[in-house]
Structures are given as structure tokens and as C-alpha cells.
C-alpha positions as a Python dict, from the first residue, in 0.01 Angstrom:
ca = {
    (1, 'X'): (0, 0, 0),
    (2, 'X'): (-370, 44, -62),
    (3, 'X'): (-611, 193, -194),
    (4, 'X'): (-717, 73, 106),
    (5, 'X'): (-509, 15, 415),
    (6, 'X'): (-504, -280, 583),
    (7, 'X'): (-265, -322, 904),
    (8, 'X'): (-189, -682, 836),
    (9, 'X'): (-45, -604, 534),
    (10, 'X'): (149, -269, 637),
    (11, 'X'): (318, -444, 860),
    (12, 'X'): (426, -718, 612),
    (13, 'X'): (591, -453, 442),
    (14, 'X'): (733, -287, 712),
    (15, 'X'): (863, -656, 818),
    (16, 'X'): (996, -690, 482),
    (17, 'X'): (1217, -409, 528),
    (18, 'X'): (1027, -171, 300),
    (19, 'X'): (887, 156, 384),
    (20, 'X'): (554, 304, 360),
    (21, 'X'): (529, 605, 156),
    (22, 'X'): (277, 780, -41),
    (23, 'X'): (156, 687, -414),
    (24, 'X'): (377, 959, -567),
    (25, 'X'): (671, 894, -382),
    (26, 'X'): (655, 534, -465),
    (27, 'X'): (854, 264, -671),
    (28, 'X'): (638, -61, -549),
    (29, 'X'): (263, -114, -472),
    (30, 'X'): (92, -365, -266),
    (31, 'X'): (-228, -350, -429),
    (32, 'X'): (-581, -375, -253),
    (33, 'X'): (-877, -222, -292),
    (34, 'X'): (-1202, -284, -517),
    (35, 'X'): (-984, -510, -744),
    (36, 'X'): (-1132, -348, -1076),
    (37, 'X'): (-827, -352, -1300),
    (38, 'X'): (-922, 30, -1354),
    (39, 'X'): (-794, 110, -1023),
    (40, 'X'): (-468, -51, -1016),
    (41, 'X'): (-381, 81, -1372),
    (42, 'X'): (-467, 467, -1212),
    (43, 'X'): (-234, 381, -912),
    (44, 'X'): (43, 204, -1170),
    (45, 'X'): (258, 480, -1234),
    (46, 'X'): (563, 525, -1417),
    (47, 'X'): (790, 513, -1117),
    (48, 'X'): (617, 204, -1057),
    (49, 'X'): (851, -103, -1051),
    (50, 'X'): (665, -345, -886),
    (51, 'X'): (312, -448, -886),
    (52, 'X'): (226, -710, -600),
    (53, 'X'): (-140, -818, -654),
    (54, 'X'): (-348, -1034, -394),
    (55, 'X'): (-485, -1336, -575),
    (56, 'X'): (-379, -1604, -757),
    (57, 'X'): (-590, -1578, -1029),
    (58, 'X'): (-484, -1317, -1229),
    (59, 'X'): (-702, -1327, -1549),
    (60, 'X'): (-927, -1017, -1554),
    (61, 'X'): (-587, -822, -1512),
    (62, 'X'): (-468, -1009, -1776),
    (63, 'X'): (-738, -968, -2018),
    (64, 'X'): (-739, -576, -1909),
    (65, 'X'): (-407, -551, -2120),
    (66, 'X'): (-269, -374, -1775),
    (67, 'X'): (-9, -609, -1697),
    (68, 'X'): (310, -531, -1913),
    (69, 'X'): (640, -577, -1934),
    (70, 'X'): (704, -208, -1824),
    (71, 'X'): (710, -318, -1478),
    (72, 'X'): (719, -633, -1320),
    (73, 'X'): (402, -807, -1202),
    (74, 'X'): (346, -1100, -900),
    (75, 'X'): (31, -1218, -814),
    (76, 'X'): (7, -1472, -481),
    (77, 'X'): (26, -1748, -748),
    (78, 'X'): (162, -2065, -507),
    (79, 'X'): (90, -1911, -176),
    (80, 'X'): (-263, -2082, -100),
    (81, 'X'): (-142, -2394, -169),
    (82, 'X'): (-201, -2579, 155),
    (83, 'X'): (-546, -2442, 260),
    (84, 'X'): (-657, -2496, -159),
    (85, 'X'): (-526, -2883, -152),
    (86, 'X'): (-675, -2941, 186),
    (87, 'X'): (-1036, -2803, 23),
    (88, 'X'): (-1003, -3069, -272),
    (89, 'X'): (-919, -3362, -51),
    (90, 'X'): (-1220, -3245, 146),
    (91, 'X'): (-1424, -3288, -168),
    (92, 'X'): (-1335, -3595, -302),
    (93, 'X'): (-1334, -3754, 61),
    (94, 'X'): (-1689, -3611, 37),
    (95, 'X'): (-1765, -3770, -312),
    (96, 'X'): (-1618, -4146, -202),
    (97, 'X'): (-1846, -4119, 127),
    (98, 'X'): (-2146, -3996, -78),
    (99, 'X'): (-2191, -3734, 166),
    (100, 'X'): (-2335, -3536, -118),
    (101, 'X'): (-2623, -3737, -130),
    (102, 'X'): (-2641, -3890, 255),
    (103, 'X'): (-2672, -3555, 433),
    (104, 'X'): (-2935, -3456, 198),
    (105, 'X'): (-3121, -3733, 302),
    (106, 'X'): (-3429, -3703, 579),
    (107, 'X'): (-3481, -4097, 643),
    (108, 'X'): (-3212, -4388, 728),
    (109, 'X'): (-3093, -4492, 365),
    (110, 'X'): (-2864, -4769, 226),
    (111, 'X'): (-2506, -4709, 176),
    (112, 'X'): (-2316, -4503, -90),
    (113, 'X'): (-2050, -4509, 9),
    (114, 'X'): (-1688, -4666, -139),
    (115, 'X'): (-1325, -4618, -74),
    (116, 'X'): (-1077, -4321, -152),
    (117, 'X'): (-779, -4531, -73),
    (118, 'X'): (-610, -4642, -367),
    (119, 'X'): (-812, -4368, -620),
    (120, 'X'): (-644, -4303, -962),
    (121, 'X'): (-634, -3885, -934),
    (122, 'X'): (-519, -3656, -1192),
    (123, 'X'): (-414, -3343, -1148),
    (124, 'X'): (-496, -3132, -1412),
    (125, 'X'): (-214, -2851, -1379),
    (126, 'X'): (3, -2924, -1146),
    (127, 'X'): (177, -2632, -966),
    (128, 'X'): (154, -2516, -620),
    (129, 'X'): (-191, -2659, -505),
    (130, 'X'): (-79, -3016, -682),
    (131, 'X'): (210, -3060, -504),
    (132, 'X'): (12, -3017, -168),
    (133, 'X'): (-240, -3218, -262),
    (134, 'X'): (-4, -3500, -357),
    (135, 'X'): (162, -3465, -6),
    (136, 'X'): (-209, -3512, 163),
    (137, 'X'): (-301, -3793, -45),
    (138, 'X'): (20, -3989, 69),
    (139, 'X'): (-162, -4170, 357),
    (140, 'X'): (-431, -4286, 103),
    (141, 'X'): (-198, -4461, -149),
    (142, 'X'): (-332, -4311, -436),
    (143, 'X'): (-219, -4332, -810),
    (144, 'X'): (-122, -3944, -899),
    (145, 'X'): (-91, -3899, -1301),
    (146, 'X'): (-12, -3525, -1401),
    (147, 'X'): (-77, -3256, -1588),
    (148, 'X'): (207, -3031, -1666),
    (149, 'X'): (455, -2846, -1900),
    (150, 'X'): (731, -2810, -1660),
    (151, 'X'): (857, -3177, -1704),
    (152, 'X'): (802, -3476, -1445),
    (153, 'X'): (592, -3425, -1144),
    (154, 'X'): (734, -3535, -830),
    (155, 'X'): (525, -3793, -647),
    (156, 'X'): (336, -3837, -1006),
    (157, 'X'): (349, -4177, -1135),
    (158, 'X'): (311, -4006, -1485),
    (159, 'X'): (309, -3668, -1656),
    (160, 'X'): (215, -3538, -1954),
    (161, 'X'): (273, -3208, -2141),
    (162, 'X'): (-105, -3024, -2162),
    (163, 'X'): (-109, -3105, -2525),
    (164, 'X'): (-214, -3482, -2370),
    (165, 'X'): (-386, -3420, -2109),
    (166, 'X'): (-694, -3573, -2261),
    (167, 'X'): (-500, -3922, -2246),
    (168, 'X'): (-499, -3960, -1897),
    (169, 'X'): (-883, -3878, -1848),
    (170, 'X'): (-1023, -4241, -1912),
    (171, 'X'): (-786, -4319, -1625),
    (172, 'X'): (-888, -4116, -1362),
    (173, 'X'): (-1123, -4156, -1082),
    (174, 'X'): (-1127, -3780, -983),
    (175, 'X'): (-1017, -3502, -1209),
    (176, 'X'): (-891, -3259, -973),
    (177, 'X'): (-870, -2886, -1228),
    (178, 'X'): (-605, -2682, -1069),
    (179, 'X'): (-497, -2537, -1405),
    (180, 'X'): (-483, -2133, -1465),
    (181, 'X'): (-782, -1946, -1625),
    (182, 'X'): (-605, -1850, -2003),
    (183, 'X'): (-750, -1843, -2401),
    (184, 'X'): (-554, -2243, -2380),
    (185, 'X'): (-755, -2326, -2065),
    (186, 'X'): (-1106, -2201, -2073),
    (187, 'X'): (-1339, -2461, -2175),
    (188, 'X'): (-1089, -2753, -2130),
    (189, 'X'): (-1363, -3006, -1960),
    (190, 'X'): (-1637, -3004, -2197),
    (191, 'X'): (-1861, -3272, -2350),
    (192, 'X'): (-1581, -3439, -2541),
    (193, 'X'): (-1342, -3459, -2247),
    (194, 'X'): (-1622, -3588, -2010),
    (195, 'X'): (-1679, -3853, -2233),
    (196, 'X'): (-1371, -3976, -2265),
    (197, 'X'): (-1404, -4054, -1831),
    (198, 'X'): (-1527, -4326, -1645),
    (199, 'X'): (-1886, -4343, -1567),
    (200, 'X'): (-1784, -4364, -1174),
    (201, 'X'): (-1553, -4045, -1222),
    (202, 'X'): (-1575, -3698, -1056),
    (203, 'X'): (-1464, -3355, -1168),
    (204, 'X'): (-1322, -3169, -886),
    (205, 'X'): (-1243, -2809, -987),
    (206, 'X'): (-1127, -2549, -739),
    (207, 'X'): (-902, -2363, -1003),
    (208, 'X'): (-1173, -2100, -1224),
    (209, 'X'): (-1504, -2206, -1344),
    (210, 'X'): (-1457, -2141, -1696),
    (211, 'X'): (-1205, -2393, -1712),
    (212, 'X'): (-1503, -2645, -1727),
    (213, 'X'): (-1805, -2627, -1975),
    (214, 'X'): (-2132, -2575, -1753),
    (215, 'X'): (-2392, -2646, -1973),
    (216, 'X'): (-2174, -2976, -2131),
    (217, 'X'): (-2150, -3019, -1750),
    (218, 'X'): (-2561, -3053, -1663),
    (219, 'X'): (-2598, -3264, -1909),
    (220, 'X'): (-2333, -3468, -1857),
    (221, 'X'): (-2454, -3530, -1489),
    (222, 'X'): (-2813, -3562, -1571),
    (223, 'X'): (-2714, -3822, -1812),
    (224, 'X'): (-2473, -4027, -1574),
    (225, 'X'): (-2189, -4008, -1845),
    (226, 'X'): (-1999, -3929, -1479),
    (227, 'X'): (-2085, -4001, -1145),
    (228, 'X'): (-2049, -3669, -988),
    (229, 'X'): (-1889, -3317, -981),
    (230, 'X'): (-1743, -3111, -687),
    (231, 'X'): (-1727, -2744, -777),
    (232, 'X'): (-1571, -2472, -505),
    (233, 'X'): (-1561, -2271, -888),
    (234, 'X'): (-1849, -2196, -1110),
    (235, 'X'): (-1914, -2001, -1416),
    (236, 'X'): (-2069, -1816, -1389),
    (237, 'X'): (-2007, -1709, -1042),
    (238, 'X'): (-2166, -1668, -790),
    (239, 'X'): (-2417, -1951, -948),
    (240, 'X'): (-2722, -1827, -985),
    (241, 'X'): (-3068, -1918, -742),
    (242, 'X'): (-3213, -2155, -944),
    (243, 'X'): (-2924, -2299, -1191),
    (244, 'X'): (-2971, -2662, -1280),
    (245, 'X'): (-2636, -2730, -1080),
    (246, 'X'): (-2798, -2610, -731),
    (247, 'X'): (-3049, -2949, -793),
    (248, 'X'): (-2845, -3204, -910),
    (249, 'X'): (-2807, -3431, -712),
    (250, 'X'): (-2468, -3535, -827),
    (251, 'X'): (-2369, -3232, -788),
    (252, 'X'): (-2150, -3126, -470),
    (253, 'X'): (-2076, -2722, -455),
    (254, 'X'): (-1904, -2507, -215),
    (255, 'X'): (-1927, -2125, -278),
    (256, 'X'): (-1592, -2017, -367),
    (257, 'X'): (-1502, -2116, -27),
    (258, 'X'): (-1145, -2314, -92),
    (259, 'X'): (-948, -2007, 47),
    (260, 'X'): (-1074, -1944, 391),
    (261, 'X'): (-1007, -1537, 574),
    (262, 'X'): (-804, -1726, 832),
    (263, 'X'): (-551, -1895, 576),
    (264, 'X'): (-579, -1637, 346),
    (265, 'X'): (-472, -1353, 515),
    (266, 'X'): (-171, -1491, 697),
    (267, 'X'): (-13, -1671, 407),
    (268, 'X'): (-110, -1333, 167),
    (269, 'X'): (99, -1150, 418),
    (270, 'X'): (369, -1399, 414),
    (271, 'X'): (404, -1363, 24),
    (272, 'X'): (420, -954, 97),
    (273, 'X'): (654, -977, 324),
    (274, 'X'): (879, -1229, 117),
    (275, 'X'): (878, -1032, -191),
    (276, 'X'): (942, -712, -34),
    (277, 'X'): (1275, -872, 130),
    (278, 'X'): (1324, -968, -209),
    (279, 'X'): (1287, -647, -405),
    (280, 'X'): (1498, -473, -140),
    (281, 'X'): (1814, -737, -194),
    (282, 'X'): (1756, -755, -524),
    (283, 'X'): (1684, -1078, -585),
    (284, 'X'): (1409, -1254, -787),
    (285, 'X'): (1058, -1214, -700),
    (286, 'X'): (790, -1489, -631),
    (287, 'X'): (447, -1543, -856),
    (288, 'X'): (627, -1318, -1119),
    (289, 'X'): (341, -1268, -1385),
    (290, 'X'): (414, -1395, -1769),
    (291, 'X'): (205, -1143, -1981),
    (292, 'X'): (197, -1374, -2260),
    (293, 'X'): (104, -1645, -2078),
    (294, 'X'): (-134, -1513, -1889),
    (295, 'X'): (-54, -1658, -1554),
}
């Protein structure tokens, strides 16, 4: 466990029925520490087995050419579901209400306002996250159409393979991005795709920033081609002081802040401790990495 040690996470370990030992001695590592892939490839020895990383995202590792198939790789991939899903419901609620533009306001102002209930969403990789999401939206009746390669969707109305995600778009009233950062991702949202939405739509992306195109973004908002974008993700991140984003006024953003410390830790240690329990029956693990895939 480590570089650095954190008790939280020890004792996941410990709970898992694993046992703490030093670097050399080890067969498994519970990485954390400055999360440079530089440091876990020092620490990934050859009697390394088992790599458990402690996001979700997973791309810089990825693109590092560190994760092989010489050992096997999970990252917390599915484990932040809840507190994730809860964040985007948060920001479309936020987008129907116009509280975007009412709590910027500094006089009494006329209504913005219209009704989630009912919304067409899409969910634009639908994994972990998605199926939360579709469990909080059940209250508000809304139409769920799907993005996925792993065949129908439960509680979608539709899927479609990511080859089509593009027909779906014109459908949707929010856009909710939950897909992986990989080369068949990045850039997915750009001019072209926001055109093809309504002009009352929202992108809602709490997945990576670079899945959307910023600058085909601005314009796209300045223009009205869609009525508004929620972003916990930007790219680049952190957004600059004085991007065009930070004064749009269609523009709703939250500072990477989908994942709060007192979900994340909890439910990181849960994962830990699961996939420790695993490795010592020998049985699967959970998040397993695909290094072609990237996720």
C-alpha cells in the first residue's frame, strides 16, 4: 500500500484478508501517492500481480504504455457510481430551474424556469454512473435512450452501439457524457454533433473534458445552437481565470467536484477491500483494466 499510507485504506486491506508487507516482499499494490504514472511503474515490479489504482479514469496510465498484460490492472471503474449520478441529476435539475442564470441575478426577474419531468435524456456511455442515474430519474418519468456496446440497457427505452450514437442526439433534451476518455472518445461532442441537437438541449458531462470539443463548445453556446451546458469536466482542467466558459452565461460549471472526499473515500475503500477478498479466493477481480481498450 502506498507510496503514501493512508489508514483508511490499510485497513481495507487488512479487512480484505490481505496483509501488509513491504514493496519487495510484495505480489499486489494498492497504489496512492502523487499519481504520476512514473511512480507506479517504479513501484510495479515483477512480483507484482496486481495493480489496484484509485480512480476511475484511467487514461494518463493508459497513454503511459504502463498498464500491460504482464500483470493485471483495476482501476475503481463503477465504484462512484451513486455520488457521480446524484451530481448529474443535480445539474440538469439545475438547468430545467434556470438556476444557472436566476442565482446570478441581483434584482427580482421573470421566470426561466420549465419542467424536468418527462425530459428525453441520453446517456452517452452507459456503465456504472448510467445505471444510477436511470434509478434517480425514475420518480421524474423520463425517456432514457442509451449509449452502449454491451447490448440493451436496462431501464433504456433504446440503445444503440457507439457507432450510432449520433442518431439519438436530435432526440435528446440533456446529453448526459459518461463515456471513458480513449483515441474513440476524445472529441466526440464537437460542432457537428452539437448541431445535430435541439436548440433547447444541454450537454451535461461529468465523464473527462476532452470527450467534448471546447472551443466548438463556446461557440456553440454563444450562438444558441444549444441552450446550455453543465460541465463538472473541462479541458483543459482546471479551466483557466478568464476562459470564455467562466462568462457564459449558458454555461453552468462545477470544478471537478462530482466525487465528493466523503463518498469517495468510503466507497474507494469498499472497492479495496472487495478486490483484495477477491485476489485472496481467487476469484475475478472488479474494474479489471482492458489495455487495448483503454478503459
Amino acid at each position: 500500500m502506498g507510496p503514501e499510507k493512508l489508514p483508511l485504506l490499510e485497513q481495507a486491506v487488512l479487512d480484505g484478508g490481505g496483509r501488509l508487507v513491504p514493496l519487495e516482499q510484495a505480489d499486489a499494490l494498492v497504489y496512492w501517492g502523487d499519481d504520476t504514472p512514473q511512480q507506479v511503474s517504479e513501484m510495479a515490479h515483477d512480483g507484482i500481480g496486481w495493480v489496484q489504482l484509485p480512480h476511475a479514469g484511467v487514461e494518463k496510465f493508459v497513454s503511459a504504455g504502463i498498464i500491460t498484460r504482464d500483470a493485471v490492472w483495476t482501476s475503481a471503474s463503477g465504484t462512484f457510481g451513486p455520488q457521480v449520478a446524484e451530481h448529474a441529476l443535480a445539474l440538469m435539475l439545475a438547468a430545467a430551474r434556470g438556476l444557472h442564470t436566476l442565482a446570478r441575478q441581483r434584482t427580482w426577474t421573470a421566470k426561466v424556469t420549465r419542467s424536468f419531468a418527462g425530459s428525453t435524456v441520453v446517456l452517452l456511455g452507459a456503465g456504472g454512473i448510467g445505471r444510477e442515474l436511470v434509478r434517480l430519474m425514475e420518480p421524474f418519468g423520463c425517456r432514457v435512450l442509451a449509449v452502449s456496446d454491451s447490448g440493451d440497457f436496462a431501464g433504456a427505452e433504446r440503445t444503440v452501439s457507439r457507432a450510432d450514437y449520433r442518431d439519438v442526439l436530435p432526440e435528446a433534451d440533456y446529453v448526459v457524457v459518461l463515456a471513458p476518455s480513449t483515441p474513440a472518445t476524445r472529441g466526440m461532442i464537437g460542432a457537428d454533433e452539437l448541431a445535430m441537437m435541439k436548440p433547447t438541449a444541454w450537454v451535461v458531462n461529468v465523464a473527462r473534458g476532452n470527450l467534448v470539443g471546447t472551443d466548438d463548445l463556446v461557440t456553440a453556446l454563444a450562438q444558441g445552437v444549444i441552450d446550455g451546458a453543465a460541465l463538472d469536466v473541462t479541458d483543459p482542467e482546471p479551466l483557466p481565470d478568464g476562459h470564455p466558459l467562466w462568462n457564459e452565461p449558458r454555461a453552468l460549471i462545477t470544478p471537478h467536484a462530482a466525487n465528493p472526499d466523503d463518498a469517495y473515500w468510503p466507497t474507494l475503500a469498499n472497492r479495496v477491500r472487495e478486490n483484495v477478498a477477491r485476489m485472496a479466493a481467487g476469484e475475478p477481480l472488479v474494474g479489471v483494466i482492458d489495455p487495448d481498450s483503454g478503459f
